[in-house]
C-alpha positions in Angstrom: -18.7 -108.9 93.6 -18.5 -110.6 89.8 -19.9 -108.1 87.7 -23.5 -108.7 84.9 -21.0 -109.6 82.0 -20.6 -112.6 83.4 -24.2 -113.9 83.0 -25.4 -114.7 79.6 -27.2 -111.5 79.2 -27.3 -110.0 75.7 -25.7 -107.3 74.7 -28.4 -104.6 74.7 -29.4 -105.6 78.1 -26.1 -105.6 79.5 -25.4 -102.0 78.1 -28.4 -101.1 79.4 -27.6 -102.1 82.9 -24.2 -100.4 82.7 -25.8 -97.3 81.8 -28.5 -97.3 84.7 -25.1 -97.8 86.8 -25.4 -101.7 87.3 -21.9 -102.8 87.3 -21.2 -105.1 90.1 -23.9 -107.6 91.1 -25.4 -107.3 94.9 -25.1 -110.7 96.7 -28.6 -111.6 96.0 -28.2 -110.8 92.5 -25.2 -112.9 92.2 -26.8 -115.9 93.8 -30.5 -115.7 92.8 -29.9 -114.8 88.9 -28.6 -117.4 87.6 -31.1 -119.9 89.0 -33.4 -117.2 87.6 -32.2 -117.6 84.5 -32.1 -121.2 84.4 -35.9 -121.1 84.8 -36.3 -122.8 88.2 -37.9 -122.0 91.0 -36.5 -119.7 93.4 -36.5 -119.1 97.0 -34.7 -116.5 98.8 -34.5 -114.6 101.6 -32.8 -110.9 101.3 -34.2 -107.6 103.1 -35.4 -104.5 100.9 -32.7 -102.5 99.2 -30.6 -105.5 98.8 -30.7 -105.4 94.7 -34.3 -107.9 94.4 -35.9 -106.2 92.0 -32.9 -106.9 89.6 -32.7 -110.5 90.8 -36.1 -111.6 89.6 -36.6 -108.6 87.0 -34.0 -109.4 84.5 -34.8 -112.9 83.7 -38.5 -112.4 83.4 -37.7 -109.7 81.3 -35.5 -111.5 79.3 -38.6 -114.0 78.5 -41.5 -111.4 77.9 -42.5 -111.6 74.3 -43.6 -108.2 73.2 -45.4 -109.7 70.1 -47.4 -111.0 72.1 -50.1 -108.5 74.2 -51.3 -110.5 77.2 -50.0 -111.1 81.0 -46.7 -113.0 80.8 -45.4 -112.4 84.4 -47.2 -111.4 87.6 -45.2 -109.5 90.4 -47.0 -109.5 93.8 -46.2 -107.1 96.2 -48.1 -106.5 100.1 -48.7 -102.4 99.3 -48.9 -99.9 96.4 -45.9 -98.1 97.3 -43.4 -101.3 96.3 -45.7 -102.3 93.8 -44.8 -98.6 92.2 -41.3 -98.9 93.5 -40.8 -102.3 91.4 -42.6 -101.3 88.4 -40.6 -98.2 88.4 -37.2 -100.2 88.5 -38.9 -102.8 85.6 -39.3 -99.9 83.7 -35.6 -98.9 83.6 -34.1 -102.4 83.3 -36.4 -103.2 80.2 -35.2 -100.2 78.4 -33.2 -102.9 76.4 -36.5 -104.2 74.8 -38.7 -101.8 73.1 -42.3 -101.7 73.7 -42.7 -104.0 76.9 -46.1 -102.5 78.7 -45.7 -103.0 82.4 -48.9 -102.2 84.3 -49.4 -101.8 88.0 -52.9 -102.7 89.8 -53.8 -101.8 93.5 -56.6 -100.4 95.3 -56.7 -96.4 96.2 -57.4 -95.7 91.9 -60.5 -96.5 90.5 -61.2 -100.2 89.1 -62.5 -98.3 85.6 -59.3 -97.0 84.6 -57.2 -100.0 85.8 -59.9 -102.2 83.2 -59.6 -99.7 80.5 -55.8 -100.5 80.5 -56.1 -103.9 80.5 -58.3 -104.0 77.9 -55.1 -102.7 76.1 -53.0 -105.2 77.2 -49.9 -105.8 79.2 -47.1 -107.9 79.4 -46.0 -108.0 83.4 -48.6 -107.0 86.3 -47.7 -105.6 89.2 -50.0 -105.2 91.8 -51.2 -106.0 95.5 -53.2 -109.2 96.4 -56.2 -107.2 97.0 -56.7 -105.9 93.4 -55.5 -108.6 91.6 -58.0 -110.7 93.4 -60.7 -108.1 92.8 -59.7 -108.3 88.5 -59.8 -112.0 88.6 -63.3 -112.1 90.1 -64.6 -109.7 87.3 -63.0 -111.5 84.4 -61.2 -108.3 84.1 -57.6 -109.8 84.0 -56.4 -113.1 82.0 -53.5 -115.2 84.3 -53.9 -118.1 81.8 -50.4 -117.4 79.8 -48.4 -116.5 82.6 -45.1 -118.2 82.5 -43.2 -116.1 86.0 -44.9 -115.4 89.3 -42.9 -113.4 92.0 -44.1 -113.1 95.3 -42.0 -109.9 96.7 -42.1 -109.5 100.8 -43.8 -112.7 100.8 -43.6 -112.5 105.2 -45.2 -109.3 104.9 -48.1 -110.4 102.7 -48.8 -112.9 105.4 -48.5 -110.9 108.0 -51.2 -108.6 106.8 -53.6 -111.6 106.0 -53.6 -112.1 102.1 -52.6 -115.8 102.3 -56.2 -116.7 100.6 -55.8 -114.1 98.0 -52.5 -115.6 97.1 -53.9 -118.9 96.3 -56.9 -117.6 94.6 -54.3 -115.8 92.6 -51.7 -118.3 91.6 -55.0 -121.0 91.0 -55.7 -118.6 88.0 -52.1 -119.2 86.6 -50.9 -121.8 84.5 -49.0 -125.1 86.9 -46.3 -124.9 84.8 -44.8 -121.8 86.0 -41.4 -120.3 87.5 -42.3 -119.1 90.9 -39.5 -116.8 92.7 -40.7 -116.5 96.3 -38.5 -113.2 98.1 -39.0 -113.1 101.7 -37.3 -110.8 104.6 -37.7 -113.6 107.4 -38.5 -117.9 107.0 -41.5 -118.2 109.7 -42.8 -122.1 109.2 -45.9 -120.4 107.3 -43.7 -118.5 104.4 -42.0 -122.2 104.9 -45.7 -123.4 103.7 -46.2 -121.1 101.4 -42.6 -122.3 99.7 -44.1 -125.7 100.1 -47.5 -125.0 98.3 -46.5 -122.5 95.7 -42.9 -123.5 94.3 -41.6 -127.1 93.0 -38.3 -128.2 93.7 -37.3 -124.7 94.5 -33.8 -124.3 95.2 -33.4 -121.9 98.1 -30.6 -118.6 98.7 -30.1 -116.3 101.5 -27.9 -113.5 101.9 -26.9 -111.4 104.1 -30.4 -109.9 105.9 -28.7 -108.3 108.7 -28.2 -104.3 107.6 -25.1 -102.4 107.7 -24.9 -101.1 111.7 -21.5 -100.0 111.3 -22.7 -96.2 111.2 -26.0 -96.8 114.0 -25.5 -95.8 117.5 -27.5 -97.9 119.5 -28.4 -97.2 123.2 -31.0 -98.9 125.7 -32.9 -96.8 128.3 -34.6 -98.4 131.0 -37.5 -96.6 132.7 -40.3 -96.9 135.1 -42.8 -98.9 133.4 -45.3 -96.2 134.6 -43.2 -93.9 133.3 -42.5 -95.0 129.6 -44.4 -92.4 127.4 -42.5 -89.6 129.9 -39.5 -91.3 128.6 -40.2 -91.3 124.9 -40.9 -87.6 125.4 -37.5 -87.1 127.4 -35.6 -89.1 124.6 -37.3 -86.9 121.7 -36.4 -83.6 123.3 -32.9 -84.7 124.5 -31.8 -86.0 120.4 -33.5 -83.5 118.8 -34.3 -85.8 115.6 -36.0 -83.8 112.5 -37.0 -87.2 111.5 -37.5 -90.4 113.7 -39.7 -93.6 113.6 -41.3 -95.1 117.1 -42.2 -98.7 117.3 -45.3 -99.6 118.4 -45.9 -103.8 119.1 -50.0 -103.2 118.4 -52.1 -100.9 116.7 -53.8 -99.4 120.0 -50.5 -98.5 121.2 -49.6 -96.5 117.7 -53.0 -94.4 118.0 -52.6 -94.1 121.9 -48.4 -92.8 121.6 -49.6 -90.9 118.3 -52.7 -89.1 120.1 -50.4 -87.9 123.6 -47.2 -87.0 121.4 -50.0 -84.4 119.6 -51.1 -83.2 123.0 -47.7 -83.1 124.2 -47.0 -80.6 121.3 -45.4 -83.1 118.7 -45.9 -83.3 114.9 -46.7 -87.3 115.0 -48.9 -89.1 112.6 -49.2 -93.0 113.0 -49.1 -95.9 110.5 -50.5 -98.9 110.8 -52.9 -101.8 109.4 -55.9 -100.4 109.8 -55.3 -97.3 107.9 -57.3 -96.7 105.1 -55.0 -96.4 101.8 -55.5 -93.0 101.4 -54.6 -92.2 104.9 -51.5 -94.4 104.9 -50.5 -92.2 101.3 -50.8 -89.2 103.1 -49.0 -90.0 106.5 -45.9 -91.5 104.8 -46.2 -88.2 101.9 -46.2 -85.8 105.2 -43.0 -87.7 107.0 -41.0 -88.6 103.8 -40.9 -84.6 102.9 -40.9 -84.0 106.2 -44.0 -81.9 106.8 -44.2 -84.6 110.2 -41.3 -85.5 112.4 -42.1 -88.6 114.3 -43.8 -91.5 112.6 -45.5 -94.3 115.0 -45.9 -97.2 113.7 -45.7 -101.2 113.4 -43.5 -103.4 112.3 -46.2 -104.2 109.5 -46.6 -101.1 108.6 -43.0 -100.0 108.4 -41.4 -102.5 107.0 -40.5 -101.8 103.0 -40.6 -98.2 103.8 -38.1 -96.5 101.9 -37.3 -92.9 103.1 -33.5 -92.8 103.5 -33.3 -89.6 105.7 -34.4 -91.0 109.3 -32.2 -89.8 112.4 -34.0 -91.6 115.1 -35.2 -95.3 115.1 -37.0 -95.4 118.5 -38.3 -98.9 120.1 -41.4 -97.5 122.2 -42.0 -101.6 122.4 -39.1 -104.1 122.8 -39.6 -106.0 119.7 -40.5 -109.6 119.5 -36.9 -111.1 118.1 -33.8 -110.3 116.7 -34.8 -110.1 113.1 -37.5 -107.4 114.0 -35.2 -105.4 116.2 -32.4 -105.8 113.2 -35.3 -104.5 110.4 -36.2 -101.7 112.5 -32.9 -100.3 113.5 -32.3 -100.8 109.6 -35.0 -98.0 109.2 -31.7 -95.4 110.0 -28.2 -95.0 109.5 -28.6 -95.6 105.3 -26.4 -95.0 102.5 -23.6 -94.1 104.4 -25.2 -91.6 106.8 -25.0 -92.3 110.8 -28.4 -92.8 112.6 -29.3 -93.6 116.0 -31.3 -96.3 117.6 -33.0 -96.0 120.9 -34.9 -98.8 123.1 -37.0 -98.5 125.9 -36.9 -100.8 128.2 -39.0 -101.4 131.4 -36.8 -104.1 132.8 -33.2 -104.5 132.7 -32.1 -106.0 129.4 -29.2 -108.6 129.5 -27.0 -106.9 127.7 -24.5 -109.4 126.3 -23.1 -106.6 123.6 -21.3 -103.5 123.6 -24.5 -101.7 123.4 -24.7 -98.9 126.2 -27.2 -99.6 128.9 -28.2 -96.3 130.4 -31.1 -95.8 133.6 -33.8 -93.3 132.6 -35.1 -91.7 135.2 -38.1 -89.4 134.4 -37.7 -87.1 137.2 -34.5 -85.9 136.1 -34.5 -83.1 133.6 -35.7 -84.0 129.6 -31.9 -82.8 128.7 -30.6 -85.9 129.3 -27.1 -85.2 131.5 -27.8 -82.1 132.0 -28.5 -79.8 135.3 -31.4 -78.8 134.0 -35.6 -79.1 134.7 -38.0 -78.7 132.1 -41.2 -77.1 132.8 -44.5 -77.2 130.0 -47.1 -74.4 129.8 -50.3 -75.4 128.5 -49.9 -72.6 125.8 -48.5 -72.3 122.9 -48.2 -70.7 119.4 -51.7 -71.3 118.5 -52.3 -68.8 122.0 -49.8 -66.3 120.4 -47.6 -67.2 123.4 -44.1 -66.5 122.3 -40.5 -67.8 123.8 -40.1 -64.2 124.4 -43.1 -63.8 126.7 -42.2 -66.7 129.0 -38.7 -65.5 129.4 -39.9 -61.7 130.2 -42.7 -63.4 132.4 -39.8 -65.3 134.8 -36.9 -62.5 134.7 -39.7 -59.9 135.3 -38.7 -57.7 138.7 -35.3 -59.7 138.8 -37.4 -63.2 140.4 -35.0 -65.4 138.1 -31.6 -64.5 136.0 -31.8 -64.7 132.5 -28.7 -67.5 132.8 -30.8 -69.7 134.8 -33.1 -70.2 131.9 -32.3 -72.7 129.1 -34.1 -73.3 125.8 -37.5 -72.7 125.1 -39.2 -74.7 122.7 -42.6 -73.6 121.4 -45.0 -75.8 120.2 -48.8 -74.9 118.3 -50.3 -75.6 122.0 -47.3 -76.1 124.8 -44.4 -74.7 125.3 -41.4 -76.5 127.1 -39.0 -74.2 129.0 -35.8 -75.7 131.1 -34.6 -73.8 134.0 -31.7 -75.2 136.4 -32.9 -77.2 138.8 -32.5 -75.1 142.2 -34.8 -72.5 140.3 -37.2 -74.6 138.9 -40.0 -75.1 142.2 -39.9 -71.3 141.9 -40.0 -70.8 138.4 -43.1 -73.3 138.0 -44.7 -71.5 141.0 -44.3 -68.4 138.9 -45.8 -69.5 135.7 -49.0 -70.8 137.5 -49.3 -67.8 139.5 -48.6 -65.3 137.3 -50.5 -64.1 134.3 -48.5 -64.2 130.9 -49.8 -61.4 128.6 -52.6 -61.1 130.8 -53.7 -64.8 131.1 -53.2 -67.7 133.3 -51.9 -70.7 132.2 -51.4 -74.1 133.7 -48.1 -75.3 134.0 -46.2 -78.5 135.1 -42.9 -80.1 135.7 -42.1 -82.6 133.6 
């Protein structure tokens, strides 16, 4: 890749760039820049972490006039975690220039403090469609000497229903504007957007497919009466201490998210309906991994950036290739190897190397092995331990110690595997037989 010296950058910016450790431009950096910097319109289609932030930010950086104290570029982004991620990057690349005020706006922080700051002035916005709109209908926030609009996950910003806050928005900014449009996926309505927003844009695209060299991908198929069973048998076979299980609908996220939890599973779900301060503290508890399985839809995933996922897990087939292709992309990044698992209640034509592999639910959750797995209806928040389940089936020599596999113990259920010959009498004895003096219902799984 040609590296930033040769764009006509100046010379602070470029040894600024070189010491934030941008030497080579990405492919969308290469292509969209110097349109950018031309000052047309823009178009282009690249997938997050691909270097856009760079693309757009250095030429509108490049044009901010610090004497000057009012709006001069508007970044919109679908959610207040890339509007932070964006403004955090701006923040770095205008090091070159000093005193360039970049403010974000979104909802989730009070409107008060967000006004006091404007009242102060700013030079780039960046902030959701939501709030923006919500500042322009107060007379809160000026647009009238904006000179670059970028629209950042413009597919996603549809998806999630801002299309009339977009046009309130860009109504409040001056016609003769550069508009960079950045977009995952071309549906015919980002192509209408293009159409509204942007004149005679010229359009890129790079590369949106991610790097599956190091992601293991594997269909199951299972029973479709079966399915959750399977998610469950796939969970305990891998072993992820992070993994991510697509949902197709919201229902199906709180319904997976609600019988993981009963099942014994740390799972919180993500979706649209979440309240901002709920969706904070879901993706807070799975990024430092205080939760281990994250449900969610394609929505609400997509932008995410956590970079330690093991496990991308399709619970729903997704709709097309590009969703299946952002989705796996969830795992296996910067170098590390993930794994990507689909569930599939037919039998997938599997025109690619990808194993196809029968699931049956009857057989035991360890996957290959000669194993059963039995679950009490008991756990640590009973003060059952692994070590009173174990004493409870070896007790007066009824089952060997070697006949027992793990036990995994869970705040309400506890899983135990036991080779399969044993396993009719070891779930006999667990249902019979009191456990530190109580009964407690068990089932093969």
């Amino acid at each position: 890749m040609p590296s930033f010296n040769t764009l006509p950058l100046p010379p602070q910016m470029l040894t600024n760039l070189d010491q934030l450790g941008y030497h080579d431009m990405t492919a969308i950096q290469e292509k969209s820049l110097p349109i950018a910097l031309e000052g047309k319109d823009l178009i282009a289609q690249a997938k997050t972490g691909s270097g856009k932030t760079a693309a757009f930010g250095i030429g509108l950086l490049l044009k901010i006039d610090v004497s000057k104290f009012h709006p001069q570029a508007l970044i919109i982004t679908p959610t207040r975690e890339l509007a932070e991620q964006v403004a955090k990057e701006l923040r770095k690349l205008a090091r070159f220039k000093h005193n360039i005020k970049i403010l974000t706006l979104y909802g989730g922080t009070p409107m008060r403090h967000q006004i006091t700051s404007l009242e102060h002035g700013a030079h780039i916005i960046v902030g959701t469609p939501g709030r923006i709109r919500d500042h322009l209908s107060k007379d809160t926030l000026n647009l009238r000497y904006i000179h670059t609009v970028v629209l950042d996950e413009a597919d996603r910003m549809l998806d999630m229903g801002f299309s009339e806050e977009i046009d309130k928005i860009l109504a409040a900014t001056p016609k003769k504007r550069q508009t960079l449009l950045f977009s995952a996926t071309f549906t015919e309505d980002i192509k209408t957007l293009c159409h509204d927003l942007t004149h005679e844009a010229q359009e890129v695209k790079v590369d949106v497919h991610h790097d599956s060299s190091n992601i293991e991908e594997i269909y199951y198929v299972v029973e479709k009466n079966y399915k959750f069973e399977g998610l469950i048998k796939v969970l305990q076979y891998h072993k992820p201490k992070s993994a991510i299980v697509f949902c197709n609908m919201k229902l199906d996220v709180d319904d997976v998210v609600a019988d993981l939890q009963d099942a014994g599973f740390s799972a919180l779900g993500l979706h649209g309906d979440l309240e901002q301060v709920d969706r904070d503290e879901t993706l807070l508890q799975f990024a430092n991994k205080s939760c281990a399985i994250l449900v969610a839809t394609d929505v609400a995933a997509r932008g995410l950036d956590i970079p330690d996922v093991d496990l991308v897990i399709n619970y729903d087939l997704p709709r097309n290739d590009e969703t299946y292709t952002h989705r796996i992309g969830r795992t296996g990044r910067a170098g590390k190897s993930g794994k990507a698992l689909s569930l599939s209640t037919r039998a997938v034509e599997n025109t690619t190397s990808i194993p196809l592999h029968s699931l049956d639910v009857d057989d035991s959750i360890m996957i290959g092995s000669k194993m059963k797995t039995l679950c009490i209806q008991g756990g640590k928040k009973h003060k059952l331990r692994a070590g009173d389940v174990l004493g409870a089936l070896t007790a007066k020599k009824n089952i060997s110690g070697d006949a027992i596999g793990k036990i995994d113990s869970f705040p309400f259920y506890t899983y135990v595997a036991v080779e399969k010959g044993l396993a009719k009498r070891a779930l006999d004895l667990l249902k019979n037989e009191k456990i530190k003096g109580k009964k407690f219902k068990a089932w093969m799984i």
